[in-house]
C-alpha positions in Angstrom: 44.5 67.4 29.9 41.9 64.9 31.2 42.4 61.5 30.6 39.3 59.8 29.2 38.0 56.6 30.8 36.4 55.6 27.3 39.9 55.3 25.6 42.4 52.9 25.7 46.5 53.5 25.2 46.1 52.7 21.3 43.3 55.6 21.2 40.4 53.1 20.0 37.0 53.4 22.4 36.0 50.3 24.7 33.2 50.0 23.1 34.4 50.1 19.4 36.3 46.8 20.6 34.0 45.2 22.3 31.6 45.8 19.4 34.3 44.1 16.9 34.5 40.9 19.4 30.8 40.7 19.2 31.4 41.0 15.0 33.5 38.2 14.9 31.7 35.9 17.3 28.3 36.5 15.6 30.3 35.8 12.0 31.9 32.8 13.4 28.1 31.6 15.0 26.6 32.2 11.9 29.1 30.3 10.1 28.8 27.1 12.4 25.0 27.2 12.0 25.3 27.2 8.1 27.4 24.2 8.2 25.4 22.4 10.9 22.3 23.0 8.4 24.5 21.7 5.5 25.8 18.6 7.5 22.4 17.7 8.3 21.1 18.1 4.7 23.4 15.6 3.3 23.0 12.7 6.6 21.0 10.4 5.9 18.0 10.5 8.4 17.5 7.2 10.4 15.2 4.6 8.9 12.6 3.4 11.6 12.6 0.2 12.5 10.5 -2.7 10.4 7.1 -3.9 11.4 7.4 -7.0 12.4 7.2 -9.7 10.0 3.8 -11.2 9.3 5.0 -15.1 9.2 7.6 -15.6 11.7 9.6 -18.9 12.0 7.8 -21.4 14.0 8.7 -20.7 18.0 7.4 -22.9 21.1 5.3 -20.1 22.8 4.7 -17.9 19.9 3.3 -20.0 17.0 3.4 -19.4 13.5 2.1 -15.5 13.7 3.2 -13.5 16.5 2.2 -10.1 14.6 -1.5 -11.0 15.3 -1.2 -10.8 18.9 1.6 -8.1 18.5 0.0 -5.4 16.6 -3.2 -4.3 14.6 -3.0 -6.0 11.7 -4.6 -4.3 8.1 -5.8 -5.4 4.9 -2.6 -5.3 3.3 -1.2 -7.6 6.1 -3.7 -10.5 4.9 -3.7 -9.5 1.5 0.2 -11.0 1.8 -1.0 -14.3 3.0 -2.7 -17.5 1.2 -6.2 -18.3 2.9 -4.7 -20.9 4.9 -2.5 -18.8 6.6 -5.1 -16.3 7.1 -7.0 -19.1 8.5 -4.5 -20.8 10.5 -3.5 -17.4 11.8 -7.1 -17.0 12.9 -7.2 -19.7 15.0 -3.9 -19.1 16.3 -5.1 -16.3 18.1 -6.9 -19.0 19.8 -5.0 -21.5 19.9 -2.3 -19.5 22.7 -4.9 -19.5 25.3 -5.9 -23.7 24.5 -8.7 -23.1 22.4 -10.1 -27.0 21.6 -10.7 -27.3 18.3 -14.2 -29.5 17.9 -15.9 -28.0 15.0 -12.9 -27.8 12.5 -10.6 -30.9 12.1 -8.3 -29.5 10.0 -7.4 -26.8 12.8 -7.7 -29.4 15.1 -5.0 -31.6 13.4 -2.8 -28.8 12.4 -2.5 -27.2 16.4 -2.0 -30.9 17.3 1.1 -30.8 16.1 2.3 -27.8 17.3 4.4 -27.9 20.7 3.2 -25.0 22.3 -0.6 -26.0 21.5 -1.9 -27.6 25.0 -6.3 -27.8 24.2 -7.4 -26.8 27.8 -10.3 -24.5 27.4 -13.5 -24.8 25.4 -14.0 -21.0 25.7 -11.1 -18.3 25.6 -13.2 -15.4 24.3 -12.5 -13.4 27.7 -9.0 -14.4 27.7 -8.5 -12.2 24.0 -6.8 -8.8 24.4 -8.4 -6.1 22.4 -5.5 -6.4 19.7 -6.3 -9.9 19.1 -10.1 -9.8 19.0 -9.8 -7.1 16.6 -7.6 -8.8 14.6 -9.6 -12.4 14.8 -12.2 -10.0 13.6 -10.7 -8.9 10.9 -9.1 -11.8 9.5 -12.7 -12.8 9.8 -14.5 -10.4 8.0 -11.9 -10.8 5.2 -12.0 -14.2 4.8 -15.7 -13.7 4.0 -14.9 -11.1 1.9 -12.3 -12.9 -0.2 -11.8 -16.6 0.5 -14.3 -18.6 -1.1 
């Protein structure tokens, strides 16, 4: 009688065992994917982080409003803030680069006493990044728009 290559001692094929390990891995494979997909239904997906505030506390280089210099700021940004502070954080923007105040006094007396605030330049237009002009812009436009 030939022996068949196919067979083992216990008179089960290769393959039919082979086919069984591949059963019980895919079960098992299966079964770790089902409770990945659970564990990650009930996990609580990360918050992201805060904008930055809109009044920060008073710094020595920053000033009063760092967001305006930080970020694009929107409507809803000023709509949070009294017309003082959107008009103090107007001139903040120029303020940082030594803006001198001549035309408003109130500005003028108010960066005064500010320790960061060193008047150096009559003209800091071309000093502005693109975030701040945008921003001095809007804060502009809504003053108009709002603050009588």
């Amino acid at each position: 009688m030939e022996k068949n290559l196919t067979t083992e001692t216990s008179g089960n094929s290769f393959w039919d065992s082979t086919l069984g390990v591949v059963t019980k891995v895919t079960a098992f494979l299966t079964a770790v994917t089902g409770l990945i997909v659970a564990v990650k239904a009930i996990v609580p997906k990360p918050s992201p982080p805060p904008a930055p505030p809109i009044v920060s506390r008073i710094c020595d280089v920053c000033g009063r409003y760092p967001v305006a210099w930080q970020r694009n700021l929107t409507n809803d940004d000023l709509k949070k803030l009294s017309a003082e502070e959107r008009k103090i954080m107007r001139n903040e923007i120029f303020a940082r680069y030594g803006y001198i105040f001549t035309k408003s006094e109130d500005m003028k007396e108010y960066f005064s006493k500010q320790v960061w605030y060193k008047p150096i330049n009559s003209n800091v237009d071309n000093s502005l990044s693109p975030i701040e002009k945008s921003n001095a812009e809007l804060i502009l436009s809504y003053e108009k728009d709002h603050d009588k």
